[in-house]
C-alpha positions as a Markdown table, in Angstrom:
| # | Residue | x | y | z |
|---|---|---|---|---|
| 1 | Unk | -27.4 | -3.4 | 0.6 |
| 2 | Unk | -24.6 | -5.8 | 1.6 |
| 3 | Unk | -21.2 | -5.0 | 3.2 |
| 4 | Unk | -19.7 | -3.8 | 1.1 |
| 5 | Unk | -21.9 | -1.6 | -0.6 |
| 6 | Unk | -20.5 | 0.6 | 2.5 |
| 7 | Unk | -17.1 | -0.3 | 2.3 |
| 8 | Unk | -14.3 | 2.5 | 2.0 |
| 9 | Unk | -13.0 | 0.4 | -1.2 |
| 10 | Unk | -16.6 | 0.6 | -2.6 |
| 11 | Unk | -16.4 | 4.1 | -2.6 |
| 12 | Unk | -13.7 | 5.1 | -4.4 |
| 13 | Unk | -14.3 | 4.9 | -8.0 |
| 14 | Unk | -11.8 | 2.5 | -10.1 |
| 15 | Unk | -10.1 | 5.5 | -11.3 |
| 16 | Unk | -9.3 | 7.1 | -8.2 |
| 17 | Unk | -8.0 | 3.8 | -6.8 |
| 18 | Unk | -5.4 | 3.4 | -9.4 |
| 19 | Unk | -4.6 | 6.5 | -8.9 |
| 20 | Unk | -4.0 | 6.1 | -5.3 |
| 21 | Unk | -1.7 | 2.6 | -5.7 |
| 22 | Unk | 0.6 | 4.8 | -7.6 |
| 23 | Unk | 0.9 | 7.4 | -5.8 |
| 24 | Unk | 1.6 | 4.7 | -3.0 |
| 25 | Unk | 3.7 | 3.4 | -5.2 |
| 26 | Unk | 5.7 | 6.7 | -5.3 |
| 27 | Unk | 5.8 | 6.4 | -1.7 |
| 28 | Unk | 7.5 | 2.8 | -1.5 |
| 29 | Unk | 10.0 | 3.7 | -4.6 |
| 30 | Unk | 11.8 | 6.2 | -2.2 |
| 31 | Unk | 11.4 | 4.6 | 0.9 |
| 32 | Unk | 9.8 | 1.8 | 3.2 |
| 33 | Unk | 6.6 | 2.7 | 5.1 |
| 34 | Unk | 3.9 | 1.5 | 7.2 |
| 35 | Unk | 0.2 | 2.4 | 5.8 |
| 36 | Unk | -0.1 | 4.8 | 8.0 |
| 37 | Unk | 3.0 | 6.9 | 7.0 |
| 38 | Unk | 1.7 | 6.5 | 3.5 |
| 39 | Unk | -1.7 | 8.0 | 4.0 |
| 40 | Unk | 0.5 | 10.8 | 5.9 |
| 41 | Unk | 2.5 | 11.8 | 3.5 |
| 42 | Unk | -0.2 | 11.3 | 0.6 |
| 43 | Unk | -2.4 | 13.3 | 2.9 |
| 44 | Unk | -5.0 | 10.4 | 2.1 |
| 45 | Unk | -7.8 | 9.0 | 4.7 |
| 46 | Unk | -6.1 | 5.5 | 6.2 |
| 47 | Unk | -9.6 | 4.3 | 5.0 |
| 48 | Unk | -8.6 | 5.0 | 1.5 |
| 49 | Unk | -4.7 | 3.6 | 1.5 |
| 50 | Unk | -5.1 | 0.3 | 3.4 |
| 51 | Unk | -7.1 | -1.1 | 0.7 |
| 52 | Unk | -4.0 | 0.1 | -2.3 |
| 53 | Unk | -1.8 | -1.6 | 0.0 |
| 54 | Unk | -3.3 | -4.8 | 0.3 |
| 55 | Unk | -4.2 | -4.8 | -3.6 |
| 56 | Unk | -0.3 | -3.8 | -3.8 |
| 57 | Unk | 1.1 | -6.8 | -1.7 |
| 58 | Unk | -1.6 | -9.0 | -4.0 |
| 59 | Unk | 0.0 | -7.8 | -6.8 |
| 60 | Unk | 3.4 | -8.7 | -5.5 |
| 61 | Unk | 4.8 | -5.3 | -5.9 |
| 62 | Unk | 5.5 | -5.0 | -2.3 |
| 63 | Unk | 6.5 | -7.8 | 0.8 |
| 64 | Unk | 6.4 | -7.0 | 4.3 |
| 65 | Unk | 9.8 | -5.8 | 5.3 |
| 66 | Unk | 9.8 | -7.7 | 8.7 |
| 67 | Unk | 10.1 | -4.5 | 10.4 |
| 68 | Unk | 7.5 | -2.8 | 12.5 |
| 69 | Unk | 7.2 | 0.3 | 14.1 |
| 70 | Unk | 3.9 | 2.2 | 16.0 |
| 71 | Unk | 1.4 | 3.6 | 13.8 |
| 72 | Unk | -0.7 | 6.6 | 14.7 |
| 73 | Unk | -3.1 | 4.0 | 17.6 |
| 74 | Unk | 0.4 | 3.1 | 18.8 |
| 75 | Unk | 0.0 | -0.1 | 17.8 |
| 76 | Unk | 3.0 | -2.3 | 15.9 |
| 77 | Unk | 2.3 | -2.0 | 12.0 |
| 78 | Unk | 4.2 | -3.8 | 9.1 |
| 79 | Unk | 6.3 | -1.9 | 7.5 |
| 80 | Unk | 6.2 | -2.3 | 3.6 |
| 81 | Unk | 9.0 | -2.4 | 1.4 |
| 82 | Unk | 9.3 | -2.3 | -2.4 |
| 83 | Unk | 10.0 | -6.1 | -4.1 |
| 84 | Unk | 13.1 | -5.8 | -6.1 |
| 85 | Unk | 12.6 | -6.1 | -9.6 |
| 86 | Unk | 15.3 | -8.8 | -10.7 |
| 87 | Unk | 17.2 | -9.2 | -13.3 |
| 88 | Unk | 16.1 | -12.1 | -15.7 |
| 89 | Unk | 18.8 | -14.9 | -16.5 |
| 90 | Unk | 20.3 | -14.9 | -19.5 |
| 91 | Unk | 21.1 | -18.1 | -21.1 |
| 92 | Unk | 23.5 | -18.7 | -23.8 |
């Protein structure tokens, strides 16, 4: 058995992943947050929301903020923010 066999990502089935980045998702559409606020108010282990947050940022979906505040050890945690979608140029 290697590392990750007893990962926190290994054990959450596919399904219950995606299902987690979009309920993150939710999360960042009405507001910025630190991971830890998200597994707050998802009611979700920090275990399980860290990993949809980095597989979010990888996606691109959201960008550190350049904010911090405390999370629940007191230490200084990024705060997350949504990346804007833009508007695509239109050329004439």
């Amino acid at each position: 058995m290697n590392a990750t066999d007893t990962s926190a990502a290994a054990r959450i089935e596919p399904p219950a992943a995606m299902m987690l980045r979009e309920r993150c998702m939710g999360i960042f559409k009405e507001r910025d947050c630190t991971a830890d606020e998200v597994a707050t108010l998802l009611s979700a282990s920090i275990l399980a929301i860290r990993p949809r947050i980095s597989e979010l940022r990888s996606l691109g979906v959201i960008r550190d903020s350049l904010k911090r505040r405390p999370n629940d050890s007191g230490h200084k945690a990024i705060v997350w923010e949504i990346v804007p979608i833009t508007e695509p140029e239109l050329f004439v």
